[in-house]
MIPA-810566 format. One record per residue (C-alpha): residue number from 1; residue in three letters; z negated, y negated, x negated. Coordinates in Angstrom, 1 decimal, padded with zeros to 4 digits. Example, Ala and Ser with C-alpha at 12.3 -4.5 7.8 and 13.67 -1.06 7.14 Angstrom:
<gugu><i>1</i><aa>ALA</aa><zz>-007.8</zz><yy>004.5</yy><xx>-012.3</xx></gugu>
<gugu><i>2</i><aa>SER</aa><zz>-007.1</zz><yy>001.1</yy><xx>-013.7</xx></gugu>
! end
This chain:
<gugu><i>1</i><aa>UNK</aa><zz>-100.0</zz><yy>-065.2</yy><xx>-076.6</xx></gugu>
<gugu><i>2</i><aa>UNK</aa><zz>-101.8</zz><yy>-068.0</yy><xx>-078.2</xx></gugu>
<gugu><i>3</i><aa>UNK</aa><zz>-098.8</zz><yy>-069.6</yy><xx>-080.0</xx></gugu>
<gugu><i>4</i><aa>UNK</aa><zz>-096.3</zz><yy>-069.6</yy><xx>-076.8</xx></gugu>
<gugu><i>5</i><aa>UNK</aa><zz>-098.9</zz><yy>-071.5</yy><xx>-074.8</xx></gugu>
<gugu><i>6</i><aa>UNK</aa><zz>-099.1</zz><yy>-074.0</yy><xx>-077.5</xx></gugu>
<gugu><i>7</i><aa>UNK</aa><zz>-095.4</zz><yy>-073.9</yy><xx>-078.6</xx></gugu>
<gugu><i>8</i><aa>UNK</aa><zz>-094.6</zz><yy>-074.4</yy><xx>-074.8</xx></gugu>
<gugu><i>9</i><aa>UNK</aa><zz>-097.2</zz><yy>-077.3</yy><xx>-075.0</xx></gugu>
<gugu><i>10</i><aa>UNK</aa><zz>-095.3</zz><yy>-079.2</yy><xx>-077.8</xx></gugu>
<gugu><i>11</i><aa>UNK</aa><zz>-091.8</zz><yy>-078.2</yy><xx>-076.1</xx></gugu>
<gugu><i>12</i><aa>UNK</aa><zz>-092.7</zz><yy>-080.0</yy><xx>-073.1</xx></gugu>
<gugu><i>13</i><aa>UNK</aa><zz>-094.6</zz><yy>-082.9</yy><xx>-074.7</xx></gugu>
<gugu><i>14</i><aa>UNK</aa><zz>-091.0</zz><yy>-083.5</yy><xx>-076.5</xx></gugu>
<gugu><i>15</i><aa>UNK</aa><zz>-089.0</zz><yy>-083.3</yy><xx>-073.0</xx></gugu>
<gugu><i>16</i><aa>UNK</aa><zz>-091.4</zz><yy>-085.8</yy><xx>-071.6</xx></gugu>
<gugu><i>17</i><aa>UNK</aa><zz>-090.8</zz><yy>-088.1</yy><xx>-074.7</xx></gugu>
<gugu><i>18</i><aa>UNK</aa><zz>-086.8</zz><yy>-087.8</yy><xx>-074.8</xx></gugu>
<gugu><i>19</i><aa>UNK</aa><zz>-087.1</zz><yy>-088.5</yy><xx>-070.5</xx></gugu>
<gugu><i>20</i><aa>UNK</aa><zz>-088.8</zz><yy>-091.6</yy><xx>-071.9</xx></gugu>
<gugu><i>21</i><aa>UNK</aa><zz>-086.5</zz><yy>-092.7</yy><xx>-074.6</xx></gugu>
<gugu><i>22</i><aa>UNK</aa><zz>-083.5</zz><yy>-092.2</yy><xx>-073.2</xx></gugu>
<gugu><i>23</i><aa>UNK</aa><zz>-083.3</zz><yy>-095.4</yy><xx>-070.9</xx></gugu>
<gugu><i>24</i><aa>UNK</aa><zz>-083.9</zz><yy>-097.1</yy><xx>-074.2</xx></gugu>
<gugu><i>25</i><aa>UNK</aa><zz>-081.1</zz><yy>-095.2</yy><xx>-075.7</xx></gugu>
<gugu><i>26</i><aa>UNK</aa><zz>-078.6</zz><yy>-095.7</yy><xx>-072.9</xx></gugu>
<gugu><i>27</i><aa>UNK</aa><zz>-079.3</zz><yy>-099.1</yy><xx>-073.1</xx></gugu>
<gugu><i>28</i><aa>UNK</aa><zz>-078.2</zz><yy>-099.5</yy><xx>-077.1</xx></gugu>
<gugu><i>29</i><aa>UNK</aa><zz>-075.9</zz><yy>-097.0</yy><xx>-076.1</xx></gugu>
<gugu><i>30</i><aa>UNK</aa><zz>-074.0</zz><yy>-099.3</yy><xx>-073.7</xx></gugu>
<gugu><i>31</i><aa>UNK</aa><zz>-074.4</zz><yy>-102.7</yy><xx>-075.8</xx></gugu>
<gugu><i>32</i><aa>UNK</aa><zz>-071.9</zz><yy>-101.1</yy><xx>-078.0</xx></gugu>
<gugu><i>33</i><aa>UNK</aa><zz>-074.0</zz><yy>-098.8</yy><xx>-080.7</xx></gugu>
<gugu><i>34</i><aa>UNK</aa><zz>-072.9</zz><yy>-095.7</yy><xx>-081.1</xx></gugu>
<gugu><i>35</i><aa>UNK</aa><zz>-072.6</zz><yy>-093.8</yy><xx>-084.2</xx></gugu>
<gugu><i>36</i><aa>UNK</aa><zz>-076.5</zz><yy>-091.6</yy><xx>-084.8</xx></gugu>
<gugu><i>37</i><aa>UNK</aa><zz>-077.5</zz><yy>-093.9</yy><xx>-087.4</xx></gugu>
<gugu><i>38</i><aa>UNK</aa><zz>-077.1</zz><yy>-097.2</yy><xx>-085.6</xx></gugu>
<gugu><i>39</i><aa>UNK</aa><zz>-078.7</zz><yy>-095.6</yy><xx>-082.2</xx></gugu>
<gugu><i>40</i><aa>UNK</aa><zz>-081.8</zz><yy>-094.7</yy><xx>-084.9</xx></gugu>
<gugu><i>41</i><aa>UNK</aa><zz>-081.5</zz><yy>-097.7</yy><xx>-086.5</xx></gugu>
<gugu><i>42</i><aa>UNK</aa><zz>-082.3</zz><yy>-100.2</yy><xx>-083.0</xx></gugu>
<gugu><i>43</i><aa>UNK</aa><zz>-084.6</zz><yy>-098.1</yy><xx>-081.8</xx></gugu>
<gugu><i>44</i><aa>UNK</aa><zz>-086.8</zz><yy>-098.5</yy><xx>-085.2</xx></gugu>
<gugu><i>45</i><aa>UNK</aa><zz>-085.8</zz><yy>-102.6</yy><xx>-084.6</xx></gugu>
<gugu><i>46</i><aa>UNK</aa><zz>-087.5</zz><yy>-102.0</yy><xx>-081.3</xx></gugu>
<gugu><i>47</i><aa>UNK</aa><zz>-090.3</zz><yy>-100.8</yy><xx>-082.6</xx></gugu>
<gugu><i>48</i><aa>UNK</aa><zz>-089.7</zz><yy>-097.1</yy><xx>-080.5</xx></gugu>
<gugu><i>49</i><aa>UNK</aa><zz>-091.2</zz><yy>-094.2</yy><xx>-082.2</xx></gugu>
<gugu><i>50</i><aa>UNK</aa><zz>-090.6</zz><yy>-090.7</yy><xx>-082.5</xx></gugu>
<gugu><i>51</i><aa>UNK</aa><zz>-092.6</zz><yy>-088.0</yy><xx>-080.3</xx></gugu>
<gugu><i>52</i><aa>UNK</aa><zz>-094.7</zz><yy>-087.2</yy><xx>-084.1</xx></gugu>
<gugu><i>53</i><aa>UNK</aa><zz>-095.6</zz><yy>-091.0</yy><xx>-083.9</xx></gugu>
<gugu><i>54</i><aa>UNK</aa><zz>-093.0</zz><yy>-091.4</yy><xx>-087.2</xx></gugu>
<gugu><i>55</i><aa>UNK</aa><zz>-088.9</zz><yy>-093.6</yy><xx>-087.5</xx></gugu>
<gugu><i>56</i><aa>UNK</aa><zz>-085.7</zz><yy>-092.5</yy><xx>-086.4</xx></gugu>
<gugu><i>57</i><aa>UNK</aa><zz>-082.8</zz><yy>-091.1</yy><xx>-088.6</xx></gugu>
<gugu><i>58</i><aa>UNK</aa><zz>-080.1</zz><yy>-089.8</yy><xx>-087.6</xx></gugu>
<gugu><i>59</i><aa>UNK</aa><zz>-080.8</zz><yy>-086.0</yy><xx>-087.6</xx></gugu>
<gugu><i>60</i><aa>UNK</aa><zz>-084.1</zz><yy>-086.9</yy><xx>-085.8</xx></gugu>
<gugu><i>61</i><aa>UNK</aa><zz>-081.9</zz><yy>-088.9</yy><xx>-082.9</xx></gugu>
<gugu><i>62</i><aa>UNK</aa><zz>-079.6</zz><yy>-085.7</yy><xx>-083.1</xx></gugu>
<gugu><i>63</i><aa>UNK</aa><zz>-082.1</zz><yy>-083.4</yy><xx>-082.2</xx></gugu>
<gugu><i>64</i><aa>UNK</aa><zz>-083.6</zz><yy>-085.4</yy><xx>-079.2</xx></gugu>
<gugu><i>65</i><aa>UNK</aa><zz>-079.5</zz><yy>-085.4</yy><xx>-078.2</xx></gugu>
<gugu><i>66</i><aa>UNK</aa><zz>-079.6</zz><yy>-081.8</yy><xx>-077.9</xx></gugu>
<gugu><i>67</i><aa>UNK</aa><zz>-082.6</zz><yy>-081.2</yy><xx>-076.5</xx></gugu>
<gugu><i>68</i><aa>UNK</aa><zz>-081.5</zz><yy>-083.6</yy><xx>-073.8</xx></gugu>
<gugu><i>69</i><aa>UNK</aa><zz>-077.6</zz><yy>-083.7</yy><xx>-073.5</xx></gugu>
<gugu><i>70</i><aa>UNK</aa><zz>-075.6</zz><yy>-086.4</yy><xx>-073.7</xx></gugu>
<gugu><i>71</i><aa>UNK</aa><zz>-076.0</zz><yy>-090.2</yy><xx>-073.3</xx></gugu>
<gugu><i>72</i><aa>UNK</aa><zz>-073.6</zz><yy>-091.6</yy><xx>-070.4</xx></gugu>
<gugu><i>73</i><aa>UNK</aa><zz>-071.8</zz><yy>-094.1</yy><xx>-072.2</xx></gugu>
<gugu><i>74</i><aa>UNK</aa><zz>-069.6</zz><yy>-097.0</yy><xx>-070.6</xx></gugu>
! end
């Protein structure tokens, strides 16, 4: 019983962080970046970390994509 409380715990920490991020996102998003790598690579230009404090890459902006659907682009 343990485990789900804390598995839960981290599961909503990381929906808070991607509800966070994603304004950011959107925003790169709409300036005309959109391949995975370039999306990770302006957030690490802006200094935005991931929810374990560490950079973006690509598979790590492709998980916060599915936990949180897609960005609305132009």
């Amino acid at each position: 019983m343990g485990n789900k409380a804390a598995v839960a715990t981290v599961k909503a920490k990381a929906d808070r962080h991607a509800e966070d991020v994603l304004p950011i996102i959107e925003d790169i998003w709409n300036a005309g970046t959109q391949t995975l790598g370039g999306i990770a690579t302006a957030l690490n230009e802006r200094h935005i970390l991931t929810m374990r404090k560490a950079k973006w890459y690509p598979a790590t902006f492709k998980t916060l994509l599915a936990r949180s659907g897609p960005v609305k682009g132009p």
